[in-house]
Each structure stands twice: as structure tokens, then as C-alpha cells.
C-alpha angles and dihedrals in degrees: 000000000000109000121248122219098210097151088056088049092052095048091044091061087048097233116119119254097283121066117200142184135190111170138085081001146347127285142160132174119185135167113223141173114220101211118172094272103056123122094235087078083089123078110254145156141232130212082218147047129273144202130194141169131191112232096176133341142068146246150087126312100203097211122186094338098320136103117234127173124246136204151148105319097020113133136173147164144234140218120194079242089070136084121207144160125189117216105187102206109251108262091029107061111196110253099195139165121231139208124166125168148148133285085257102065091069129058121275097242084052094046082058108038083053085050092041097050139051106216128201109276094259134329125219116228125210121244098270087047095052089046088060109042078043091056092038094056088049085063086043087059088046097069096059083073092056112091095191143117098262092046096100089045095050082051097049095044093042095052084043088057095049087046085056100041092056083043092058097047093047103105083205120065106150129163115267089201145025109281089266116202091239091155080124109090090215102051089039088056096042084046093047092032079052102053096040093047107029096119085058127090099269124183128181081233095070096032082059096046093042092055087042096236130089125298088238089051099051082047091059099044089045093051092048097050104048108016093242137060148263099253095036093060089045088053094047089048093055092042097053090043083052089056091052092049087049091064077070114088106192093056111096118213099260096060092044086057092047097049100043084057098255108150094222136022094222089052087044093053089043092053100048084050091058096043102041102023095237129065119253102260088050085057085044099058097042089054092046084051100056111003105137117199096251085049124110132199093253094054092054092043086058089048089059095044096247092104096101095049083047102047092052081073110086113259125252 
């Protein structure tokens, strides 16, 4: 594969070697080399959404609780509903370039095709594909020197378009969710407000005043249009991202309830009991036990019979 100069191309457009922007949304570019002793070794999660491509390098990407290789050409993308760790093998860092940003910096139609859809856990581009989402990103860069009214638009469409175009290439593009009826403009932006914010505090209270009618009305359309509710999906949302934090050891149980948006750790731990029929530490050891590195959290709940309570959630 044809070498890329991007440290050239960041010092030729004099700006460091990090590219932010604030406003109207959020956006940061960085160029970055993944050695053994990185931090992102540990699984972790973002509030926002993230880009990266391998320029050199090797290694695993450990992606919702399974091991994938990486190399040069490899790219993926996040969503703040995955979870991820890179470990670079040990004589091949990772050199990568990486964007994260808000759900305002794409499009809207993109921001809702990435939450409504799991994709495959990265996907590796030929020579002549890197080259142009290469040279797409350098116009990308481009635009943080224009200081014009479309700036913040040429942003938003071209990382739309890399979104896309990772999107297109991804042989796995399954349905996070049941096909929901969301034709009513009420019930689409809660839904969408919901699986981009469900970590958040939520009340029925701000979802109705955001979509300016009553809490109980939301609750019925809601109901009607996808056969659960509000704070049911938000339950089973917190829940499923639990069970992914979970795959990590070295998380105790406090900072998983807090992180998947519980409002207590003792509610949190009485909730999973009830849905899956064990507490979260008790989860956390048995896939310690036997977690292999092709296994996926799904495959060890249905071990411990847990499997039929845990595939009624929707799937991320």
C-alpha cells in the first residue's frame, strides 16, 4: 500500500498536529501512534463518535467483547453505543489517524442510519480506496482553514461522506433494533433523542417538553408505535451497554452503573438480578472464567441460561 505522508500534511497546513472545532459542533483530528503501552489497551468507551485508519502498523481491535485483527488499511467506526480497545502487537505500533466528533457534525440521515445499525467491527480498504478517503480527509482538513460561511457545512457533508463510505464497504450492516413504526415525527426524534442519550439522566418529563406535548401523550404514541416504552427502552439500553462493560475486568461494578446511566449502583445490581436472573459481579467473574477470545457476550450469557431473557433485549 502506497505510503501516506500525514505528518507532512499536518505541518504543511501549520496547524499542529490536532484540528478542533467547537462550533457549530464538535471535531477533532489527531494523528497518533498505539505502542504496547498505550491506554487504549483497556476497553473503553466514548459520548461521541470516532474514526480511525490505520496507516501502518498491526494488532487486535477488541470490539464489543471480540477480538478482531487490525492492519494497514484497516478502518472503522464508533458509535457512543460501542465499546473498543486497541492492542498494537508488540514490534508493529499502530500509526492511525483519528477523528471524533458530535452527532452534529454529520447529517442527520447519517447520524441515524450509524444509531440505527450495528456495522461490522472494521472493514480493510484496498490501495486506490485508502488514497481516496485519504485524500478526502486532506480536504476535510482544508476546511478548518476556511473561515466562511459554508465552512461548518463542507465539514458536516464531507465526514458524512467518510462515515458512508465505511458504512458501504461494511459486509455487516444489521439492525440494532425491531423495525419500529417511527413515521410519527414525535415518536422518530424521542427514539433517536433516546439512543443517542440513554446513559444520561432521562425523564418522561424532558422527552415531553422536548417534543412540546404532554409526558402521558409521548408515552401513548410511543407505545403505539413501537409496542414498549420510553423508559423501558431506555432500561434495556443501559442494561445491554452494562453487559458490554462488564467484558472489562478491571471495572468494578460502581463505575459500570454509573457509566451505563443507572442512578444507583444498588438499583443497577437489582435490576440486572431480575432480568438476567444473577448480579453483575456474579456475570463478571463467569466471563472472566471462561471468556475465549472468538466469544462474545451473547454466547456466555446463553451458557449460563441466561441467553432467552437476554436475547428479548434489541440487539446493538
Amino acid at each position: 500500500m502506497a505510503r501516506f505522508d500525514f505528518p507532512t500534511l499536518f505541518q504543511a497546513i501549520d496547524n499542529a498536529y490536532l484540528y478542533r472545532m467547537q462550533s457549530p459542533f464538535f471535531l477533532a483530528i489527531d494523528e497518533r501512534i498505539v505502542s504496547d503501552q498505550w491506554e487504549s489497551r483497556e476497553l473503553h468507551w466514548h459520548d461521541h463518535f470516532e474514526i480511525e485508519f490505520i496507516l501502518s502498523g498491526s494488532g487486535t481491535h477488541q470490539y464489543n467483547g471480540v477480538n478482531y485483527p487490525l492492519s494497514e488499511g484497516s478502518a472503522y467506526l464508533l458509535t457512543p453505543m460501542d465499546i473498543h480497545a486497541l492492542i498494537p502487537d508488540p514490534e508493529a505500533p499502530l500509526h492511525l489517524v483519528h477523528l471524533h466528533f458530535d452527532e452534529k457534525a454529520i447529517t442527520q440521515e447519517v447520524r441515524e442510519l450509524l444509531l440505527q445499525h450495528k456495522l461490522a467491527h472494521s472493514v480493510h480498504l484496498d490501495e486506490d480506496e485508502f488514497e481516496r478517503l485519504l485524500i478526502q480527509l486532506t480536504e476535510l482538513l482544508h476546511c478548518f482553514e476556511t473561515d466562511s460561511p459554508v465552512q461548518s457545512l463542507s465539514v458536516q457533508l464531507m465526514l458524512s461522506y467518510l462515515c458512508l463510505h465505511i458504512v458501504r464497504k461494511s459486509r455487516q450492516v444489521e439492525q440494532r433494533f425491531p423495525s419500529y413504526n417511527t413515521t410519527n415525527p414525535v415518536v422518530h426524534q424521542t427514539l433517536q433523542y433516546i439512543l443517542y442519550n440513554f446513559r444520561k439522566k432521562i425523564s418522561m418529563q424532558e422527552l415531553g417538553d422536548r417534543a412540546h406535548i404532554s409526558p402521558n401523550h409521548l408515552a401513548l404514541l410511543f407505545k403505539q408505535a413501537t409496542g414498549t416504552t420510553c423508559i423501558q427502552l431506555i432500561a434495556d439500553l443501559r442494561l445491554q451497554y452494562a453487559l458490554k462493560l462488564l467484558e472489562n475486568p478491571n471495572l468494578n461494578i460502581e463505575t459500570i452503573s454509573e457509566q451505563a446511566g443507572f442512578s444507583a449502583t444498588s438499583y443497577f445490581i437489582s435490576v440486572f438480578r431480575k432480568q438476567y436472573g444473577i448480579t453483575p459481579k456474579e456475570y463478571q467473574n463467569q466471563v472472566k472464567k471462561k471468556r475465549k477470545t472468538t466469544r462474545t457476550h451473547t454466547e456466555i450469557a446463553e451458557e449460563y441460561e441466561i441467553g432467552e431473557k437476554y436475547g428479548n433485549l434489541p440487539l446493538l
